[in-house]
N, C-alpha and C positions, 0 to 999 in steps of 0.2 A: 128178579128184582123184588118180587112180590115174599120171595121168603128172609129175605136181606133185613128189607124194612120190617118186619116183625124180630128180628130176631135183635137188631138192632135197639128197638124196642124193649127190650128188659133184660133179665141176665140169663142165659138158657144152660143148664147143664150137661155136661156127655153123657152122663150116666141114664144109659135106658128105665133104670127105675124111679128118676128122681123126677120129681110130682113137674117139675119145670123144663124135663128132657127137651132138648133144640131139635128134634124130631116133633115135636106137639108143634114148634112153632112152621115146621114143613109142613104137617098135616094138613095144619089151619089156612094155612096160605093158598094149599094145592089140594083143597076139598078133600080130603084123606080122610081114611080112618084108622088110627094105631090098635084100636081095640082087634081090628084083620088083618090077621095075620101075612097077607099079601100085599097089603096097605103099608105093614111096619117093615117087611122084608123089604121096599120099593124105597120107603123113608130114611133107611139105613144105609142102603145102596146110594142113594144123594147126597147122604152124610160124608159116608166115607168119598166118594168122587170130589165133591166141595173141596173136603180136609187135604185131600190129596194134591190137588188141583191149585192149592191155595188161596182160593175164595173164603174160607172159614180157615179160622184158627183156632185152635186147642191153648186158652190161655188158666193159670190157678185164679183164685181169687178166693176170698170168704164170702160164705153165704150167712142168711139173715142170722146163724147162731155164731159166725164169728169163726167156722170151721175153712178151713181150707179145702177147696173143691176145685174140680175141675167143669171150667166154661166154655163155650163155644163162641164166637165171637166172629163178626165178617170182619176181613182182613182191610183196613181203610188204604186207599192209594197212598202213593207216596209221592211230593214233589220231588223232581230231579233236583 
């Protein structure tokens, strides 16, 4: 819940290299460190389970220059 609401919170990208990776926002949430290397292996690992899982969804969007990126997004319920 605790990585939900942050990520929920702004626009997070997939890309491990991108300054706003949805990994930072795991990090943050679950005291983590990406800069350790067993921190960002463990980060990646709940990325991908999430995405898989379909808690998190892999959605495009543009980013602040108007580029088409890829975003990570939690997946919102749906009413029957």
């Amino acid at each position: 819940d605790r990585v939900a609401t942050i990520i929920r919170g702004d626009k997070w990208r997939q890309n491990t290299q991108a300054e706003k990776w949805a990994g930072r926002a795991v990090a943050r949430a679950l005291n983590l460190n990406v800069a350790n290397k067993s921190d960002k292996a463990k980060i990646s690992a709940m990325l991908k389970f999430w995405l898989g899982a379909g808690s998190l969804v892999e959605v495009e969007g543009q980013d602040g220059k108007r580029n088409i990126r890829k975003f990570i997004e939690v997946k919102e319920e749906q009413d029957a």
